[in-house]
N, C-alpha and C positions, 0 to 999 in steps of 0.2 A: 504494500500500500504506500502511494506515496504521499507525503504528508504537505511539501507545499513544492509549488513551482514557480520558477525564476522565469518568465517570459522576457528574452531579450527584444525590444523592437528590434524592427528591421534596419534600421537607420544608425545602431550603436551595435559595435562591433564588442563580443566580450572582452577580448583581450586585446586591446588598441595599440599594434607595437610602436607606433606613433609616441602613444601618449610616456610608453614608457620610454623611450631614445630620450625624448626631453625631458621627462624625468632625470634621468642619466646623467643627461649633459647639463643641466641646469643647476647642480650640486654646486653650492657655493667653493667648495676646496678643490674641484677638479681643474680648473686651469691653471691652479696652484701649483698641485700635484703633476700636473702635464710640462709645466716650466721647468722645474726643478728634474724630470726626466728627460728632457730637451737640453734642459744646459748640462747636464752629467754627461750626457751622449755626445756632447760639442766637447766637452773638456778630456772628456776621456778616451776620443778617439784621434788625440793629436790635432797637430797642425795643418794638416794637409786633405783631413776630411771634415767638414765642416757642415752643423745641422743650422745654420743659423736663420736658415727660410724656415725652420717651423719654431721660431720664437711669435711667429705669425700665430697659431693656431690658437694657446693659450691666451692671446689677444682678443682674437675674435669672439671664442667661447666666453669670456668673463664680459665682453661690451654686448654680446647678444643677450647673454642668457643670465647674467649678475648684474653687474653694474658700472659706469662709467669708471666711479672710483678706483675699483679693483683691475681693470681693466686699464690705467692709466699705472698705475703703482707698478704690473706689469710689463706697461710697453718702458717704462724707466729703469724697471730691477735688471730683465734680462740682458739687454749689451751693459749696461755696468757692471755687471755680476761676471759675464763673459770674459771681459776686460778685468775686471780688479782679482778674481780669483786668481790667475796665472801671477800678475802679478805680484802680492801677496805670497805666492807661492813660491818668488823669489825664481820666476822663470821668467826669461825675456822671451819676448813674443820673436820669431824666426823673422828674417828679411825684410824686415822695415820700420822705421823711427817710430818710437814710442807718440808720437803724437799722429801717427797715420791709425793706430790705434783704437786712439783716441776720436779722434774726427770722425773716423767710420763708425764706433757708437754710438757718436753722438747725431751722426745721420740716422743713423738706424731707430735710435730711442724719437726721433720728430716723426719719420715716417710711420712707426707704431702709432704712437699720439693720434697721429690724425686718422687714421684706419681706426681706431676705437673710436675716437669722436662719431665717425662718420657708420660707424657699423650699428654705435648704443642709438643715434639716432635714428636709424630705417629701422631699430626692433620695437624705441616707443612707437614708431609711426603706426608698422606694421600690429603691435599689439595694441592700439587705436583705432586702428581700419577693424579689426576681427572685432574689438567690442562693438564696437557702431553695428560691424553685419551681425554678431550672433544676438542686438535688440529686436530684431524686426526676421530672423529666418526662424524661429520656430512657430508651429500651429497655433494660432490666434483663433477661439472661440469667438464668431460671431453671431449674432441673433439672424436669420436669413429672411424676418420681417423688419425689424426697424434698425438693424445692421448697427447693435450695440457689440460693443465688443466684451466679454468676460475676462476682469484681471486677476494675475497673481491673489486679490482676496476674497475674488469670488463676485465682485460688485460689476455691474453691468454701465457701461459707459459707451459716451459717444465716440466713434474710431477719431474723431479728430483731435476730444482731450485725452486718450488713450497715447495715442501715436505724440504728442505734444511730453506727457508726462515723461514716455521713455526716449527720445530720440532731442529734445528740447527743440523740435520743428514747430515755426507759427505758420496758421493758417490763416489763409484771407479770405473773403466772401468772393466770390464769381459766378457765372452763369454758365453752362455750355450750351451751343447753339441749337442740340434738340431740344432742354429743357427749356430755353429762350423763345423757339418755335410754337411747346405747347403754352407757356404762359400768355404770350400777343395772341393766340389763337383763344384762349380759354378770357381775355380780354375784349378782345373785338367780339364774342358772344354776348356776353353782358351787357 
């Protein structure tokens, strides 16, 4: 006998591998973690093989999916950390002045900069756009006589204070030209 059942709609997947990736990637300490195994991998694989295109990645993940902040703290730590660790370590960097070093991470650290600027901003955008569309894409209960709308508490409202209250759209008074037709028509009777 079975005692209850879970009907998924059709429209909502049960396991949404989606939902979980962003789950994943959204973890505040993984671009942390991704950094600190990106600069080990630069550091540890010598001079001559170099990971320093995915100081990118930890960037991007922390301005997408964290925060500007973090995402900046980032694009600063990794060429300084690249650079002052050997250092410190009392190894000179191979064939070429210590201040070419220097200048290429401090290229590096502006070009991060602006790539998280530019990446945390298309994610508020884009998680701006999805709130906007997911106010108005699910099933809206309406009356199919006086075309009230049913809200969230159950009360029955006009669709244009409805739509008003969730999307903060005003509405203005107008005519369309069939309604305009039977009014001058329902006028000239009279």
């Amino acid at each position: 006998m079975i005692d209850s059942v879970h009907i998924v709609p059709p429209n909502e997947d049960p396991f949404d591998a989606r939902k979980a990736v962003r789950n994943v990637l959204s973890h505040p300490w993984l671009p942390f973690v991704l950094a600190a195994v990106f600069l080990a991998m630069d550091l540890l694989s010598g001079p001559y093989v170099q990971f320093r295109a995915t100081f990118v990645i930890p960037v991007v993940l922390a301005a997408w999916y964290g925060s500007l902040r973090a995402a900046v703290l980032l694009a600063i730590l990794q060429p300084v950390l690249n650079v002052a660790i050997p250092i410190l370590g009392h190894a000179n960097p191979p064939g070429a002045p210590l201040f070419t070093f220097f200048a290429n991470s401090g290229l590096r650290v502006v070009v991060l900069l602006v790539l998280a600027y530019f990446i945390n901003r298309s994610a508020r955008q884009s998680r701006e756009l999805a709130r906007r569309v997911g106010l108005l894409s699910p099933s809206i209960p309406m009356c199919f006589e006086c075309k009230k709308v049913r809200d969230e508490h159950s009360d029955w409202t006009p669709v244009d204070v409805y739509v008003s209250r969730h999307t903060g759209a005003n509405f203005t008074n107008d005519l369309c030209p069939g309604c305009r037709s039977v009014l001058l028509n329902k006028a000239e009777e009279s």
